[in-house]
N, C-alpha and C positions, 0 to 999 in steps of 0.2 A: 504494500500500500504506500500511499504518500501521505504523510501526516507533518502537520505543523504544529511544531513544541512551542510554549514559551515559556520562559525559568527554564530552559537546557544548560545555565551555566551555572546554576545554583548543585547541591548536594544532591538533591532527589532526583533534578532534573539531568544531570549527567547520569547516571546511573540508567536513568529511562532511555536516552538516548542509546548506548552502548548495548541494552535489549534489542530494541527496536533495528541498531543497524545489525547485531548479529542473526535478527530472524529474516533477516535480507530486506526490511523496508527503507523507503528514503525518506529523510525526515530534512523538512525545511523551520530552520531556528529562527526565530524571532531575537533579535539579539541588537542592544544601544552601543556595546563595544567589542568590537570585531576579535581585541585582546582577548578578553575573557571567556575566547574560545579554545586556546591553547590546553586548557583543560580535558575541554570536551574532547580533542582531537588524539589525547594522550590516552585517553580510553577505548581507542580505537584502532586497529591495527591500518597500516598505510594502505594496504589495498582492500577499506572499504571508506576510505575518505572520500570517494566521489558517490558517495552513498548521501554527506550531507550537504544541506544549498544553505547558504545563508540570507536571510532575510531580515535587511536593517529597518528598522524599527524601534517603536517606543509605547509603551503601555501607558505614557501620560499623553502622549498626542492624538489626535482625531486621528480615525483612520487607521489608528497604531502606526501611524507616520510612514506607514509603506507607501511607498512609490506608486504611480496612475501605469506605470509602467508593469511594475511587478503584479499588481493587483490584477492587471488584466491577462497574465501570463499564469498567473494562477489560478484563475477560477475555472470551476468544473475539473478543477484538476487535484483537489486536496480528497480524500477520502477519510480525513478524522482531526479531529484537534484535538490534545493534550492543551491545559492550561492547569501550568502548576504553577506560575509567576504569583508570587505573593510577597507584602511587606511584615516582615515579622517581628514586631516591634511593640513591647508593652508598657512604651513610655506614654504619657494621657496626652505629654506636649504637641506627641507629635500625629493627635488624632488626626486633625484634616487629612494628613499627608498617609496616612495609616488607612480611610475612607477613600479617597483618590484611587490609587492604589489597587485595593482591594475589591472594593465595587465597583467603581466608575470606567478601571481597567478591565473588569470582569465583563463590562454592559459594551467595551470598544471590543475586547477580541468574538464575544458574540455577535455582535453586528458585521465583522469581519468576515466570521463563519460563514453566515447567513450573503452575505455579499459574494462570497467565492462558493457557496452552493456543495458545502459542505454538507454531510449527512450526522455522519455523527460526532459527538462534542464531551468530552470527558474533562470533566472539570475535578481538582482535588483542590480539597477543603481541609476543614479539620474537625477531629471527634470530640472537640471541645467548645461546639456551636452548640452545646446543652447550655449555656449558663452555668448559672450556681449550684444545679440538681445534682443526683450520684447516678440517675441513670438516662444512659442514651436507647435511642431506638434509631433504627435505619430509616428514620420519616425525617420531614422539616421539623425543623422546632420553632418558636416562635422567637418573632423580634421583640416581642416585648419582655422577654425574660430581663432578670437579673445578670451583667455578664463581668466577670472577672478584668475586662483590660477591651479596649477599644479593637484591638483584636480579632478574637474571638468574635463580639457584635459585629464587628464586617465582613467577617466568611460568614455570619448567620445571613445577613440581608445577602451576601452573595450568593448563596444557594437558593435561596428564595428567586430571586432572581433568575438564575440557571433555568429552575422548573419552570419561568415562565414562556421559556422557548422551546415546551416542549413539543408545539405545533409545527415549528419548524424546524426542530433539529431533534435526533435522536440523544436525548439530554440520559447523564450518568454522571451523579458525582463519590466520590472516593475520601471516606476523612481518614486520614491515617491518626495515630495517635505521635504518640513520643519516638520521635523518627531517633534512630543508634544504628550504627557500623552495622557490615556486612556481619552475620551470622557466622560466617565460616570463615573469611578474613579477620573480622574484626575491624577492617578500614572503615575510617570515616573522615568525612571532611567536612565538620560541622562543627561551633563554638556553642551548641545551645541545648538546653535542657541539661541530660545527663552529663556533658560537657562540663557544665559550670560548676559543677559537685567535683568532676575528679580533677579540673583547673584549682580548684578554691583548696581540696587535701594534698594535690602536688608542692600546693605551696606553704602550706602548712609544714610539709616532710623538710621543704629546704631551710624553712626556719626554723625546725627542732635539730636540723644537724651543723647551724648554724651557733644554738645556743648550745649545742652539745650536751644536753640534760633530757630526763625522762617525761616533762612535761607532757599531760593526756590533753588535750583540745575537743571542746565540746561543743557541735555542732547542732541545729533545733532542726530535727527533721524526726520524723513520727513515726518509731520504728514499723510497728504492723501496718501502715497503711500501705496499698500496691499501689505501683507507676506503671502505669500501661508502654512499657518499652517495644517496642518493633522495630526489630531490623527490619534497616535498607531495602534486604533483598526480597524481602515477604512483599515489602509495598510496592513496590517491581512487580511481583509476580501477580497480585493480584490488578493493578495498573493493566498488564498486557493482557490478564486473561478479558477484563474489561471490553475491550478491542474487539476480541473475536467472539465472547461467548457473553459478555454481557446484558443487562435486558434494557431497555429503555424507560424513562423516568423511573431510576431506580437508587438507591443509597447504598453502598458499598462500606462496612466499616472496616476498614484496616487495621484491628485493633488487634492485639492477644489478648486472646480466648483463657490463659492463667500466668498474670501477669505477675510477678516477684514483688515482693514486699520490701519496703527501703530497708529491713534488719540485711533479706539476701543481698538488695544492692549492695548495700556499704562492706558484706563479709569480704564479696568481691573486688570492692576496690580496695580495700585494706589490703589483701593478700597478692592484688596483680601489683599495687604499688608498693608493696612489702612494704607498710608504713601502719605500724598500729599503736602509736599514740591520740588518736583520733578516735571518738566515741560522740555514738547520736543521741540525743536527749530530746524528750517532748516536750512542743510548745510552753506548757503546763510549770515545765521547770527553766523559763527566760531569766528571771527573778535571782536564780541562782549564776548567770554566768559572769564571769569579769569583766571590765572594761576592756581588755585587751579581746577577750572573745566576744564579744557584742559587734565590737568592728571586724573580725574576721568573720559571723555570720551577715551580715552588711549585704554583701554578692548575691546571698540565697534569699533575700527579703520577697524578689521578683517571683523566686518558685513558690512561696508560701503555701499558694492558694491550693497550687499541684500537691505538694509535699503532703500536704494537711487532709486528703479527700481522697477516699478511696471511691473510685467510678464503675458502676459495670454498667457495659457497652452489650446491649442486643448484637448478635451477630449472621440471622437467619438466614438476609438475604449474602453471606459471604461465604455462610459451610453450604448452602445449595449451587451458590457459584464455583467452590472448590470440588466440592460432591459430583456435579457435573462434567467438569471437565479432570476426574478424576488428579485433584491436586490434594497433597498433602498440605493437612491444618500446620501453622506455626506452634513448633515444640520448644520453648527455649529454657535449657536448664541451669545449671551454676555453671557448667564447662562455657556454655554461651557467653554466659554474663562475663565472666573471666576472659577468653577471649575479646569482647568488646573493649577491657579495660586495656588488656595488652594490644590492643590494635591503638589505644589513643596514647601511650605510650613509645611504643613506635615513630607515630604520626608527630 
């Protein structure tokens, strides 16, 4: 097929890319800097680099700023979009630009679609367009919810949106959850979520062998509650089965199905960063930490809301999609988790 990416130069969207060219499709990238495609190129062997077409562009201009030229070389001729471009960002200042972005890029590369006579249109989201609640369902949720970070509220209205094209494009959206490294690699090329937990003890290890003593550092994170962690590769696979065997107006959760509790996180990152002067403590006990640990929990204030909230995610319409096309559910155990840590280690 010929499908047009946008976010191919981001973590998820490289990975998507390198799928798509190894099942022998040509994928044309929506891309503002030509540079930060060096990436994408590096995941791909030379002889299927003429597998991709670049297509310059911008998610904040009309038209996604493609050419009158391109546009008309392309229509009738895309067979699917991938829109995984998103701004990820849960700072409040920088709402507009976080709504921009999110939805108003969301409503240009639809019209785009729709313009080049595209069929179908897979849009990924996130499994955290619940709001405040503990459980997701593979439906829309509502925008009027309570929502955690400007965020989240704009993949909400962005999906909402999505389904409203479902009269002319075959609409499918995909929330993945807590995107981490390759399952079997362990690679990753991402600063966020679980990132920032084993950034924030890395640094802790060089300041205990700095101060050279046995000081325990106590971090506020809530040991029984789970983080819905998913590798890479699961959201790939469930991504591409989308493509071929997916249903239209339909919700995809990319979520695991038994997801580890921050006690298993943190054993793992203790042991892959061989660092165990570092221990988790409940919200409940902040009261008790010192000023010097107050500021080194600072970094994790942004996870809170994650840390704090254990979620379950319906996943009917994903084990009938794997069920189907005979794929294996995601299993991920402590050797997983281990390896994910020894992959950002590496990196």
């Amino acid at each position: 097929m010929n499908i047009f990416i946008t976010g191919a130069t981001g973590f998820l969207g490289t990975n998507l890319v390198q799928r798509l060219v190894n099942e022998g499709h040509n994928v044309y990238l929506l891309v503002r800097n030509k540079r930060k495609l060096e990436g994408v190129y590096n995941q791909v062997p030379n002889t299927q680099h003429d597998q991709i077409n670049v297509v310059e562009g911008d998610l904040l201009d009309q038209g996604l700023g493609i050419s009158p030229d391109t546009t008309k070389q392309l229509q009738g001729k895309i067979d699917a979009v991938y829109h995984t471009a998103a701004y990820l960002s849960f700072d409040e200042s920088e709402r507009d630009l976080v709504f921009d972005i999110n939805l108003k890029g969301t409503e240009r590369v639809l019209e785009v679609a729709k313009q080049l006579q595209v069929k179908k249109f897979i849009h990924v989201s996130t499994a955290y367009t619940l709001g405040e609640s503990t459980e997701g369902y593979e439906k829309l949720h509502s925008t009027d919810n309570d929502f955690v970070n400007a965020y989240e509220e704009s993949k909400c209205h962005a999906e909402h949106l999505v389904m409203s094209y479902e009269d002319d494009l075959d609409v499918i959206i995909v929330r993945p959850a807590i995107i981490i490294g390759d399952s079997a690699t362990g690679e990753a090329d991402t600063t966020f979520g679980l990132y920032g937990i084993l950034r924030t003890v890395q640094l802790l290890k060089k300041r205990a062998e700095r101060k050279e003593n046995d000081q325990v550092y106590r971090l506020l994170i809530e040991r029984d509650t789970v983080s819905n962690l998913v590798p890479v590769n699961f959201i790939i696979d469930v991504l591409a089965l989308s493509l071929t065997a997916g249903e239209a107006s339909t919700i995809y959760h990319a979520t695991n199905p038994n997801p580890p509790t921050n006690g298993q996180i943190f054993k793992a990152i203790k042991d892959g960063l061989d660092f165990h002067q570092v221990e988790i403590v409940s919200y409940e006990d902040e009261r008790l930490l010192t000023e010097e640990e107050k500021k080194l929990n600072q970094p994790l204030e942004v996870f809170k809301q994650y840390l704090n909230r254990s979620i379950t995610f319906n996943r009917d319409n994903t084990k009938k999609l794997l069920n189907e096309t005979n794929q294996e559910d995601l299993n991920m155990d402590e050797q997983v988790l281990l390896r994910i840590v020894q992959g950002f280690i590496k990196s």
